[in-house]
N, C-alpha and C positions, 0 to 999 in steps of 0.2 A: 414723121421723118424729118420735117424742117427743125422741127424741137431738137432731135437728135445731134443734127449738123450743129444747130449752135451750142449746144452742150459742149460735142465735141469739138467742133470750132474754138470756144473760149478755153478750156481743158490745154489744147495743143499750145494754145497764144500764151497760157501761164506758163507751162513748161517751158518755152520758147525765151518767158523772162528771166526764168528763175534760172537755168544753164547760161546766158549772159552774164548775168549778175555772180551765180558762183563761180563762173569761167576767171570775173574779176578779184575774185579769191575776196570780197566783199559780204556776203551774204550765206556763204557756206551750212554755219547750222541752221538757220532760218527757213533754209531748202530742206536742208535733210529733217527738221521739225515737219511740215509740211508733208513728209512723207515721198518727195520726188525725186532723190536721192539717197541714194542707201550708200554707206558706204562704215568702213570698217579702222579708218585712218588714228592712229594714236597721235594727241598732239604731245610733241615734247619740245620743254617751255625751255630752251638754252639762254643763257647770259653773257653778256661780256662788253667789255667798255671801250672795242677799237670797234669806230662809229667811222662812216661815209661822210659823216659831215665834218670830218678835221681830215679825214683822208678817202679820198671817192676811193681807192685802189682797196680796201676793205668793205665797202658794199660790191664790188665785182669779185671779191674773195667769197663773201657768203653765198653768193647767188651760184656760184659755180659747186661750191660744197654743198650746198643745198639739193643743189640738181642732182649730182652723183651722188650722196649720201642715198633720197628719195627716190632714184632708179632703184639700187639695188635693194632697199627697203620701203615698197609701196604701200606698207601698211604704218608707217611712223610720219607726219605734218611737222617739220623743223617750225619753230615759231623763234625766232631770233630776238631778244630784247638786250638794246644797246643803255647800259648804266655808268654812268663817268664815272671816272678810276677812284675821284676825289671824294664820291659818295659809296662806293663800292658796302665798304662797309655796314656803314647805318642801313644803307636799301634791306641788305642781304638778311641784316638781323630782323627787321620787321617783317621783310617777306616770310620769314620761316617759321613767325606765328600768324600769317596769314592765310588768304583760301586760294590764292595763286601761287608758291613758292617756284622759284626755277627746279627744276628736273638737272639739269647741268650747270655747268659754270666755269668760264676760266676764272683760275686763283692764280694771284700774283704769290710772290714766295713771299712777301711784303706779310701776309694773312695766312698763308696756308695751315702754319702750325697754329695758330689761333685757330681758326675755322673746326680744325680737329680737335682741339684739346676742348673746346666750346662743344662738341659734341654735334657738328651738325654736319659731317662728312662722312658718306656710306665707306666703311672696308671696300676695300677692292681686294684682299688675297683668295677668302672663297671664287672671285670671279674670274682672277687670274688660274687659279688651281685648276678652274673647271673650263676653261678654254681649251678648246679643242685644236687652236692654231699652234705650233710647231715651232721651239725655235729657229732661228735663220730663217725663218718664210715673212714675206711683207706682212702680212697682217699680225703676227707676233710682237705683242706689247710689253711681254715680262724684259726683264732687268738687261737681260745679257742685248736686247734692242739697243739700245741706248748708249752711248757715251757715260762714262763714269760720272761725269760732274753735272748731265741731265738727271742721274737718278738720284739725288742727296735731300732734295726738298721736298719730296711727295713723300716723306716714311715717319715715322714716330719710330725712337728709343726702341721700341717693345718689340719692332717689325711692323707694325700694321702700317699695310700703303691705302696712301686715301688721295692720290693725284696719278694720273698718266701724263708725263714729261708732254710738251706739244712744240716747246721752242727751247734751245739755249743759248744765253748771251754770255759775255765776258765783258768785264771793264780792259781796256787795250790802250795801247800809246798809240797817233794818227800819226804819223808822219806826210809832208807836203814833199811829194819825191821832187818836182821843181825845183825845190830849194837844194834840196842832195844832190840830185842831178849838177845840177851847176856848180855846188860846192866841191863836187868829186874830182873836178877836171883837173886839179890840180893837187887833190887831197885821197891817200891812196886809205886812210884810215876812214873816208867818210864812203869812196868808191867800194868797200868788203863790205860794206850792208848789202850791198844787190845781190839779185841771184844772176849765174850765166849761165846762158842756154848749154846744149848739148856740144856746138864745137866749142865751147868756151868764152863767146859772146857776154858781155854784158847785157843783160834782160834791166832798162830802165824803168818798169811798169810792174818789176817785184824786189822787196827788198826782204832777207830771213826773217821768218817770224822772231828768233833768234841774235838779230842782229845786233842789240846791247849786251856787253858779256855782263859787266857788272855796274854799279853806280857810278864809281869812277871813271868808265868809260863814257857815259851818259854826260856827267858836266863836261868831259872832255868835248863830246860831242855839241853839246848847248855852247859851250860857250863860242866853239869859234862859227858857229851858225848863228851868235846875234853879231846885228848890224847898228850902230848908233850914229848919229849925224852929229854934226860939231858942235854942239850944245848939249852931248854927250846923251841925250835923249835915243831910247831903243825906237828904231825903225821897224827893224824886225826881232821880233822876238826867237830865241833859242827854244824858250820855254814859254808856254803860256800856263800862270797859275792861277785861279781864282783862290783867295781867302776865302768864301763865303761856301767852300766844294764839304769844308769837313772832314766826317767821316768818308763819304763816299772817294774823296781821293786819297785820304789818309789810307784807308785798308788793301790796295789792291798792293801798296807800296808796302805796307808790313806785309802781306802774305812775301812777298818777293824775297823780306829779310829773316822769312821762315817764322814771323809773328799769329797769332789768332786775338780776333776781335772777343770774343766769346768762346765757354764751353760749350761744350754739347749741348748739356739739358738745360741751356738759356737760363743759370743761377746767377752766372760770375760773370762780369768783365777781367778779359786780359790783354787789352793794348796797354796799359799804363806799365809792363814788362820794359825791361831792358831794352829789350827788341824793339820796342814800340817807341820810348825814348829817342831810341838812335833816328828811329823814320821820323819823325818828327820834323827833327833838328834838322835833318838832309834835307827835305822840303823845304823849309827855313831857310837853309844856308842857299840853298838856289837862287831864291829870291833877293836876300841881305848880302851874302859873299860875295857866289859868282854873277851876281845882277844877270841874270839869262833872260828877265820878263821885265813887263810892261810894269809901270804902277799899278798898284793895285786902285780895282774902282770898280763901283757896280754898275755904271750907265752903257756899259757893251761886257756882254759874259765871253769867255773864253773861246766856245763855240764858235759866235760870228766872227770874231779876231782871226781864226785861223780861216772860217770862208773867207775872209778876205786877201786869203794867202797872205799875212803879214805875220806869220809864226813856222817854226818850222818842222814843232812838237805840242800836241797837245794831249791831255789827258781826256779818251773818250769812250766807246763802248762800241766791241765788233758789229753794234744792231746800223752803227750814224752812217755806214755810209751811203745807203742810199739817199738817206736824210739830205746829207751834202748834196749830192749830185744832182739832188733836184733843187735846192736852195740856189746852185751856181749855174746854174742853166748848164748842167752836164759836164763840169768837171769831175775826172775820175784820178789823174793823176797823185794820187796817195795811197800809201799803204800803212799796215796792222803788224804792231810788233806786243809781245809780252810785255811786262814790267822784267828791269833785268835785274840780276841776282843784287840783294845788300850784303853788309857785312857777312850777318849771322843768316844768311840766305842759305840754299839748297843748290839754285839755282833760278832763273825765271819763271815765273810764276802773276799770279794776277785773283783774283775773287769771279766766281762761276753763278749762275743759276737757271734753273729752268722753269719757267711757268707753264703750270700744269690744268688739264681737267678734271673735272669732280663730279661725284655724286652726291647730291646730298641726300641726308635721310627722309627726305619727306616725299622724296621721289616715288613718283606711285609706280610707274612701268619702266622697273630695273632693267629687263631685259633689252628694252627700244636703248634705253641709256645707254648700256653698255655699248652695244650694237654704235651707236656713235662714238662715244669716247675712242672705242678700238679703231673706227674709222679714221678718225681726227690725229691719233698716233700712231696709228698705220705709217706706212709707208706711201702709201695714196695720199693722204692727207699734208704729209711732209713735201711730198711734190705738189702740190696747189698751193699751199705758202709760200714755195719758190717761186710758182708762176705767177702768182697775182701779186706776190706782197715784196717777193727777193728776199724774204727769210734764209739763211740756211736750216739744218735741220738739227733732231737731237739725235738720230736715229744714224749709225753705224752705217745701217745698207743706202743712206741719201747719200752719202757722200764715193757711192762707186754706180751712179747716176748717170746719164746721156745729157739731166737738167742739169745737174752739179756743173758737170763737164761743159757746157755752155753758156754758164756763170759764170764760171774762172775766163773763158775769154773773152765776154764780153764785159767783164767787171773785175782785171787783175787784183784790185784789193782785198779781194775773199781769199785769195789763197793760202794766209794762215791764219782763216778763221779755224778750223777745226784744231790744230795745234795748240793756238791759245787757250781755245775750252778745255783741253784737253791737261792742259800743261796747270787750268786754277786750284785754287780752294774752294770751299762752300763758302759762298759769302753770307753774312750774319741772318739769323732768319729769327730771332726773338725781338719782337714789338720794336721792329724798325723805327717805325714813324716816331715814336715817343723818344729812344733812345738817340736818335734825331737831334729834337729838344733839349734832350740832355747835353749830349758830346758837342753837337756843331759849334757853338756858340764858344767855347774852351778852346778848340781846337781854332779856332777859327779868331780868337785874342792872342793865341801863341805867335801863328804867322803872321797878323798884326803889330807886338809889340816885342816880336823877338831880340832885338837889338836889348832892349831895356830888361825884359826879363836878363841876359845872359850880365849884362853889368849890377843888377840886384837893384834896380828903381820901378819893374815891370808890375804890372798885377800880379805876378804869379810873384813868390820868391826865387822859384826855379821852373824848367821845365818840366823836369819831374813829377814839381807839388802840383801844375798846372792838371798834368796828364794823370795823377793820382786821383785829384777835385772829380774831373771827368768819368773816371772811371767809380768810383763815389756815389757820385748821385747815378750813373748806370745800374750799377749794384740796386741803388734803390727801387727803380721802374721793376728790374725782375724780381727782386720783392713782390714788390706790390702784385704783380704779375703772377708770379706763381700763387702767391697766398689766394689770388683768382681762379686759378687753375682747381685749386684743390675744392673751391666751394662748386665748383662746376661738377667735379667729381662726387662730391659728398652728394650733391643736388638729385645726379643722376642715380647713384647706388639708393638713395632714397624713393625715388622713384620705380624703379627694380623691384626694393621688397612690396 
């Protein structure tokens, strides 16, 4: 009998360790090896490169997704692994001939069409076809979900979708309402940016998404919003431009003048256009004409210029303003306007994108995958971005929300985020980074020596040759890129037979 007891005595005391140890989510298979745990749990191995340690409010974002994803699906173990944006790439390629690959992943739009044309992204239309969710109902992921300018980057030419939209941004002009505000009181052309309440109230804390009709309203506007001290030096700036922005502020400004960075199937460059000439030079002329900005210089970027309220426009992206508000210990007073119409414009306008989740094909249990993915662009999902992160969403029904609706007042600046996304283009999605490389550095000589270009002593002879050069060696990279494309293709039909 005593034998027994201590059999069973030591017996109860392992168990007693081993539920410890896996309770700390430490030891898990080592137990169920062991045999003292059973259990039935799928791990699915997720990726992504917004980490806790550059922002805590994204590990309280996983952990809440985690918990509600794994209520309702007890048989799937989320295993979260956070990869810098900067490596994103190289990881992703070596993982997918290794013995661990991600199961999921968020894709930047940066990669997405790489990722696919690489062949390493599951279809999703068989799994949209065969969902049983319903359009208009929260859990419905298919297309008519979404905002137009969320659905443009998760698709191939051909149809086939291999991303579910999960956020979307726009590049936007900041305005610092302080600065408006004060300008207004006597300026009845800077007072028509605001919205007014219902009896007719000036509302100081919204201005129209709308509020630039065209570019010449805009310098109108910069100029009598900068301030210079008697040494003719800007105090404050009308405009803040960095040199150093490129392409990225170059394109939201052509879309505006009804320009395209690129075709479709990422062959051609087309900013070196008319269109694109003209955006150019109006940048240009901001900075050399109507002097609206600072000197140019790299030892403070445009960003912190305007946290310091010493601008009263800057070029920036519907995602910054939380960014702001926690950099200034809680200032919100500014608002999100479009890019306003150019010449050969439409009207207002701006460059859009959404980054999306995936499957890749090495993914062993589609089913758990999907099961997340549809989770994460649910509607469920869109609301916990708002709650932990202040995301808005890409998703149609987040914006007729109780969360939405509690956002706009305590955060007036959202109020034309949807509008802007609404109102972009697709912004360029063929081997960014590289074409980067290419344009920035042109683009970014023009605004530097535009004076001497225009008199014919400049690096460029013209602006034109400048913006032709650029577009030039662009053309090359998709070369080189597609001629990629195709060995990837031959690779795989090779493999096939």
């Amino acid at each position: 009998m005593s034998r027994l007891k201590l059999v069973a005595g030591l017996l109860l005391a392992l168990i007693l360790v081993a539920g410890v140890l896996a309770r700390a989510g430490l030891t898990r298979r080592w137990v169920e090896d062991l045999g003292l745990q059973k259990t039935q749990r799928e791990e699915l191995r997720v990726w992504d490169w917004w980490s806790a340690s550059t922002n805590e409010e994204y590990g309280d974002y996983f952990n809440a997704l985690e918990a509600a994803f794994e209520a309702r699906n007890p048989d799937v173990d989320v295993i979260f692994q956070v990869v810098p944006f900067g490596n994103y790439v190289q990881k992703l390629s070596t993982a997918m001939v290794g013995d661990t690959p991600p199961d999921v992943f968020q894709s930047s739009v940066y990669w997405a069409e790489g990722f696919h044309q690489r062949g390493m992204l599951r279809s999703l239309n068989g799994l949209l076809d065969a969902d049983p969710a319903l359009p208009g109902t929260p859990a419905y992921v298919g297309e008519s979900a979404f905002l137009p300018s969320a659905w443009r980057h998760n698709h191939a030419e051909d149809g086939t979708i291999f991303g579910i939209p999960q956020i979307i941004d726009a590049s936007c002009l900041l305005w610092n309402l302080d600065i408006l505000q004060a300008a207004a009181a006597d300026d009845d052309e800077i007072r028509a940016m605001f919205q007014r309440d219902a009896a007719g109230a000036i509302d100081w804390t919204c201005i129209f998404w709308n509020a630039v009709h065209d570019w010449e309203h805009f310098r109108r506007l910069t100029r009598k919003l900068t301030v210079r001290d008697e040494n003719d030096d800007v105090t404050q700036a009308g405009f803040l431009l960095s040199a150093s922005s490129g392409a990225g502020l170059f394109a939201p400004w052509l879309a505006a003048n009804g320009g395209r960075f690129q075709d479709a199937a990422g062959t051609q460059a087309l900013f070196a256009s008319a269109r694109g000439i003209e955006t150019v030079e109006f940048i240009a002329r901001l900075y050399w004409v109507d002097r609206v900005c600072p000197p140019f210089r790299r030892q403070m970027t445009d960003g912190e210029m305007f946290k310091e309220r010493r601008a009263a426009v800057v070029a920036a992206g519907t995602w910054s303003g939380k960014d702001i508000t926690r950099d200034t210990m809680g200032w919100t007073h500014f608002g999100k306007t479009a890019f306003p119409r150019g010449p050969s414009g439409d009207g207002p306008s701006t460059v859009t994108w959404g980054n999306m989740l995936v499957i890749t094909r090495r993914c062993d249990n589609v089913d758990a995958a999907w099961r997340y993915v549809k989770f994460v662009g649910g509607l469920e999902g869109s609301l916990l971005r708002g709650q932990y992160l202040g995301y808005n969403g890409p998703r149609f029904d987040f914006y007729a929300t109780d969360r939405w609706q509690q956002a706009l007042q305590e955060r007036p600046y959202l109020s034309n985020v949807k509008q802007i996304c609404l109102a972009g283009d697709k912004l360029r999605h063929t081997e960014i980074i590289a074409v980067d490389h290419q344009a920035n550095p042109i683009v970014e000589s023009v605004l530097l020596h535009y004076p001497e270009i225009v008199e014919g002593r400049g690096p460029y002879p013209s602006v034109a040759a400048a913006m032709r050069t650029a577009a030039d060696n662009v053309d090359n990279v998709y070369r080189r890129y597609n001629e990629q494309v195709d060995n990837w293709l031959a690779l795989r039909a090779a493999g096939a037979d």
